[in-house]
C-alpha positions as CSV (number, residue, x, y, z in Angstrom):
1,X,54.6,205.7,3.6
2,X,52.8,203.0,2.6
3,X,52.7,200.1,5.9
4,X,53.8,197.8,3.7
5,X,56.6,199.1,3.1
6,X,58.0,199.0,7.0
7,X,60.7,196.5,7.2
8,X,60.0,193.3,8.9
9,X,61.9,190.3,9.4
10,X,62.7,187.5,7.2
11,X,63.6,183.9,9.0
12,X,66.0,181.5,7.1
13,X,67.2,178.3,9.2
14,X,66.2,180.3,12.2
15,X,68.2,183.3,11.6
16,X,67.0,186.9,11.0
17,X,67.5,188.4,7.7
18,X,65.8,192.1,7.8
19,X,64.1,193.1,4.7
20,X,61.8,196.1,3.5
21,X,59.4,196.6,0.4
22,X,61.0,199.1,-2.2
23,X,59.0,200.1,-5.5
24,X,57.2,196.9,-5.1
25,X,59.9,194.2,-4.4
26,X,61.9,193.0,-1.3
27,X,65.3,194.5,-0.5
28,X,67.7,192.9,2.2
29,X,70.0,194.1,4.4
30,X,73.3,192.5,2.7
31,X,75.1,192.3,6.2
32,X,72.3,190.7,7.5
33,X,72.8,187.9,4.2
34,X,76.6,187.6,4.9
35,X,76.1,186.7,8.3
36,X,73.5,184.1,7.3
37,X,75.6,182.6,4.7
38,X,79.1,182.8,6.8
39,X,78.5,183.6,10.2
40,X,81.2,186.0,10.5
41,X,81.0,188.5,13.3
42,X,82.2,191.3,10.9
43,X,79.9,191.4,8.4
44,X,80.9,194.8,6.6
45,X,84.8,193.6,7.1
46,X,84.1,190.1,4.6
47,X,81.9,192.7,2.3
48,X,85.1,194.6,1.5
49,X,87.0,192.0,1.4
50,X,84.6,190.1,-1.0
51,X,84.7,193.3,-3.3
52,X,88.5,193.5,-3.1
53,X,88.7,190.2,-5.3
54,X,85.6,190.6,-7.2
55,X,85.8,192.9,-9.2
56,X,82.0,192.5,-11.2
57,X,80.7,192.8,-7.8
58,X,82.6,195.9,-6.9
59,X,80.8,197.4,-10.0
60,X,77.5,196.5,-9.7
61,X,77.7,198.8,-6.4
62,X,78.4,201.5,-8.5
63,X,76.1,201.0,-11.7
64,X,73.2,199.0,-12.4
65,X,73.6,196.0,-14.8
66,X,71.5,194.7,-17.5
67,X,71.1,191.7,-17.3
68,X,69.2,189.6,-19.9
69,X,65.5,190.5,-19.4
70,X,66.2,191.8,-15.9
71,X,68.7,194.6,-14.4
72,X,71.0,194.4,-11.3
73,X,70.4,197.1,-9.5
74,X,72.5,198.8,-7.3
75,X,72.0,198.6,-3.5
76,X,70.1,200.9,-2.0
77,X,70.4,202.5,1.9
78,X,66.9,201.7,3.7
79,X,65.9,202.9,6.9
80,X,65.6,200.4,9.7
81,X,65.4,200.1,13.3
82,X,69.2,198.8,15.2
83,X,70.8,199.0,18.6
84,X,71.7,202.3,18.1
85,X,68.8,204.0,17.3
86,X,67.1,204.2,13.3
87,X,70.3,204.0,10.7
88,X,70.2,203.4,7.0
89,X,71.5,200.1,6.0
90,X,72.9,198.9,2.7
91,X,70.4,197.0,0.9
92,X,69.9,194.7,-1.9
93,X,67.0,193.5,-3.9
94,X,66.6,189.6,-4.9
95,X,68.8,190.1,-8.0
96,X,71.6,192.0,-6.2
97,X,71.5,189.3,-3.4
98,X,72.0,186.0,-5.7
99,X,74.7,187.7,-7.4
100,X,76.2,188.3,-4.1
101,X,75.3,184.6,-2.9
102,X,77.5,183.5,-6.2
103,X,80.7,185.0,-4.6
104,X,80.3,183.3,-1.4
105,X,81.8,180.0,-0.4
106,X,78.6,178.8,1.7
107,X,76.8,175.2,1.6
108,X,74.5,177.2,2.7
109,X,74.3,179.1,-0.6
110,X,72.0,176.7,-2.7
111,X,69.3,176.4,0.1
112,X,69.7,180.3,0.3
113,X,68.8,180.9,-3.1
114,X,65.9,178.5,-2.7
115,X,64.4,180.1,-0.1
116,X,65.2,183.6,-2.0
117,X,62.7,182.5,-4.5
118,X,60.4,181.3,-2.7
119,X,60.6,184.6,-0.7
120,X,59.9,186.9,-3.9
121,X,57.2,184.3,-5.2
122,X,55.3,184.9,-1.7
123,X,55.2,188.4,-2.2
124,X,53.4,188.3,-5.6
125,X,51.0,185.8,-3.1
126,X,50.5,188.2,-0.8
127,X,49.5,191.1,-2.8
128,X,46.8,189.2,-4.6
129,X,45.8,187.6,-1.6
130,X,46.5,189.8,1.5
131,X,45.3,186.7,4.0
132,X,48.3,184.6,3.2
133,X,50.9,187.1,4.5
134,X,49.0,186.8,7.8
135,X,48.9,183.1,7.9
136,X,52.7,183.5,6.9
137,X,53.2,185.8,10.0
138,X,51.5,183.5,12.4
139,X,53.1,180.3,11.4
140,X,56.8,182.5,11.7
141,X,55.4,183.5,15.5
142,X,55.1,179.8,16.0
143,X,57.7,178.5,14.3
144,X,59.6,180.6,17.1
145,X,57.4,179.0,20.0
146,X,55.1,181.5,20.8
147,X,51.2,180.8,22.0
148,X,48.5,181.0,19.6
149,X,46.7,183.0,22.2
150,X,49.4,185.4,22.3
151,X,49.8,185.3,18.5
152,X,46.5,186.0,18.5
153,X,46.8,189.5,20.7
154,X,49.8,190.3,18.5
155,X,48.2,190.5,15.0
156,X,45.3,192.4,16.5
157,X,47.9,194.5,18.0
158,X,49.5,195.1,14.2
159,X,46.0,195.5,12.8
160,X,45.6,198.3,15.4
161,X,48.5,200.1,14.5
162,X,48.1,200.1,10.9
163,X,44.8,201.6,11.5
164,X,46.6,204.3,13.5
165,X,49.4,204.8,10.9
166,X,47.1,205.2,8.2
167,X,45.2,208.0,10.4
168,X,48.3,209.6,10.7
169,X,48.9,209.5,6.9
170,X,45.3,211.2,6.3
171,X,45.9,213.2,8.5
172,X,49.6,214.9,7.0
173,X,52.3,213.0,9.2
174,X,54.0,211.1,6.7
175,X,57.4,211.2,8.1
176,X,59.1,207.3,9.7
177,X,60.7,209.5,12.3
178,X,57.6,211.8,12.9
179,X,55.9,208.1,13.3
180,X,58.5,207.5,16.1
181,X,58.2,210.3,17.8
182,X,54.5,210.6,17.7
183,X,54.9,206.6,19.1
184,X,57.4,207.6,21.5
185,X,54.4,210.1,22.9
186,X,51.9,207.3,23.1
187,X,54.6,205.2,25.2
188,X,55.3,207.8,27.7
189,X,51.7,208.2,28.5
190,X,51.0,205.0,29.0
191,X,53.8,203.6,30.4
192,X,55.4,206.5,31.6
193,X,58.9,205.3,28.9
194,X,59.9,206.2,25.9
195,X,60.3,202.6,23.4
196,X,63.8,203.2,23.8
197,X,63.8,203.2,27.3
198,X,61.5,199.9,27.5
199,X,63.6,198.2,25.5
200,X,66.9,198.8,28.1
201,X,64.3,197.5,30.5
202,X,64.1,194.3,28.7
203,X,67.8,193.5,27.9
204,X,66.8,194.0,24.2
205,X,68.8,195.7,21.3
206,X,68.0,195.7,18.0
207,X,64.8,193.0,18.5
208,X,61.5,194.1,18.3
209,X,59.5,195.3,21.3
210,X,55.9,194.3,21.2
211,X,57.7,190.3,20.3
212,X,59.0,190.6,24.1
213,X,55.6,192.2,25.8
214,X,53.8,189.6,27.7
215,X,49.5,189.8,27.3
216,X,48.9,193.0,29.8
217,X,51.6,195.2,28.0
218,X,50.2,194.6,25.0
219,X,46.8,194.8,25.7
220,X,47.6,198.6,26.5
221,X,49.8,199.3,24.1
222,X,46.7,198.8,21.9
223,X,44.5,200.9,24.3
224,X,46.9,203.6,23.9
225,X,47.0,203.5,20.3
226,X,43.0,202.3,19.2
227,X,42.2,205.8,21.8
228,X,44.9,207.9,19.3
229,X,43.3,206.9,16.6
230,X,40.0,207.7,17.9
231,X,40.5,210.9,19.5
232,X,42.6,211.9,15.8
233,X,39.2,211.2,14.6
234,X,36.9,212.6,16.6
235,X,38.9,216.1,16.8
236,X,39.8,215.9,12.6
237,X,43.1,217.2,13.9
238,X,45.5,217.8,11.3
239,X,49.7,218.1,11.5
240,X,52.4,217.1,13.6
241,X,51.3,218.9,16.9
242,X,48.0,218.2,17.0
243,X,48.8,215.1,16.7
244,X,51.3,214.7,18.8
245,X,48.6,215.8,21.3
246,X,46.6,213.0,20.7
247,X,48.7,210.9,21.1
248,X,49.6,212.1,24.7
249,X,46.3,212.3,24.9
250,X,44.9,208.3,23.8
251,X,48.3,207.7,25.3
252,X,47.2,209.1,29.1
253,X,43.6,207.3,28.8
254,X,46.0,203.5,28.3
255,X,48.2,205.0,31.2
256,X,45.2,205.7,33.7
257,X,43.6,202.3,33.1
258,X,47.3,200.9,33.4
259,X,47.9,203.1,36.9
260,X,44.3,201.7,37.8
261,X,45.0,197.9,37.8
262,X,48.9,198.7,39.4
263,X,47.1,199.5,42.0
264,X,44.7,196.8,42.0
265,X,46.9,194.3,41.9
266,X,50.0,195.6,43.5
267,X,51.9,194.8,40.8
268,X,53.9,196.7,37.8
269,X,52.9,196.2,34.1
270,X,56.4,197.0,32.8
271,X,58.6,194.4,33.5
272,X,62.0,192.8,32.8
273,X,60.8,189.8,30.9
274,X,61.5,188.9,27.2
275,X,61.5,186.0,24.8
276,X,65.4,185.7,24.4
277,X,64.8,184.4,28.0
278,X,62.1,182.2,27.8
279,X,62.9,178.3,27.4
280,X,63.2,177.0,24.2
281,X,61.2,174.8,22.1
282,X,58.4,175.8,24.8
283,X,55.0,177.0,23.8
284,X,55.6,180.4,25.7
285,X,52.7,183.9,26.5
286,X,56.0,186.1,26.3
């Protein structure tokens, strides 16, 4: 899979809207819209509801719709990460979502569809100039409070892992859920938990790890991964078991250097603390 096709996170008046790249365009998670533009705690409950007395709506989730010079597709289920583990959402692309906005009494709804176009006008920004969806990503970290020298750590930290994901790609794992457990492997090595597990330890659910890992966490999260990559490499290994053992492997040299400094120090890497936590409005290293 292409990397840019992972889903990432969309921010609109400071709430969450998870999104993915599809055949070239965004698709949303339509709970994730409804809750936005309503705030009800049961998004899938108003959805059915909303169908029940719409009855174009109701359709266009079984049939795509032409459209003048565009179509309506119909929504699609995308893979994404949630507090119970990877599930397939419903998802819409930008069409399918201002049709949805239309049957929803929001005054949020106008500003919604601004931002909607603005969203799928970055995108055609982005892929002819690649720099503007970092600067994008950086002004969203600090938008949310965090450091520019933690900002800093995190996009090398990305940069790192799409070099590792690509390797993986070259070298035949393809697979979103051989990606997690060949990450899963890295994790254990050098931290001695699974991502799953770390999360738990951080009191998080369906947020993102590596937002809540202060500068030593990720500093060998990269370690772990940068040695995968290179030890992938170096060995041309090829298919899911040999790479899993790299990654145990690159894993194990992040987890010595991490044992190493523990007992420096005195102190444990992994710890409890997050960004939901941390004070807000405060310029925080997470």
């Amino acid at each position: 899979m292409d990397n840019n096709n992972l889903p990432k996170i969309a921010i609109f008046q400071k709430k969450e809207i998870r999104k993915q790249l599809h055949n070239g365009e965004w698709w949303f998670v339509i709970s994730d819209v409804i809750s936005v533009l309503t705030e009800s705690i049961d998004p899938a409950r108003y959805l059915r509801n909303l169908r029940s007395r719409d009855t174009e709506l109701a359709n266009l989730f079984d049939v795509a719709v032409e459209k003048g010079a565009s179509q309506i597709e119909t929504p699609l289920s995308l893979l994404f990460d949630t507090a119970g583990g990877k599930q397939k959402l419903p998802c819409w692309n930008t069409e399918g979502v201002f049709r949805l906005v239309q049957s929803i009494p929001s005054k949020k709804a106008e500003p919604f569809k601004r931002w909607l176009a603005k969203t799928g006008y970055e995108r055609i920004q982005e892929i002819e100039n690649p720099e503007l969806a970092q600067k994008r990503m950086k002004a969203t970290y600090r938008a949310k409070g965090y450091s520019d020298e933690w900002i800093g750590r995190r996009v090398r930290g990305i940069a790192i892992r799409d070099e590792l994901t690509d390797e993986w790609q070259k070298r035949g794992v393809t697979d979103q859920r051989d990606y997690a457990i060949l990450t899963a492997e890295i994790s254990k090595a050098t931290f001695g938990i699974t991502p799953s597990e770390y999360k738990k330890v951080k009191g998080l659910k369906r947020e993102n790890l590596r937002d809540h890992m202060d500068d030593l966490e990720l500093l060998f999260t990269q370690l772990g991964e940068a040695s995968t990559t290179e030890i992938a490499r170096t060995d041309g290994v090829q298919g899911m078991e040999d790479n899993k053992n790299a990654a145990k492997r690159g894993g194990s040299v992040a987890g010595n250097a991490r044992k190493q400094l523990e007992k420096e120090t005195g102190k444990k890497v992994v710890n409890d603390g997050n960004y939901i936590s941390a004070i807000p409005n405060k310029k925080i290293n997470p």
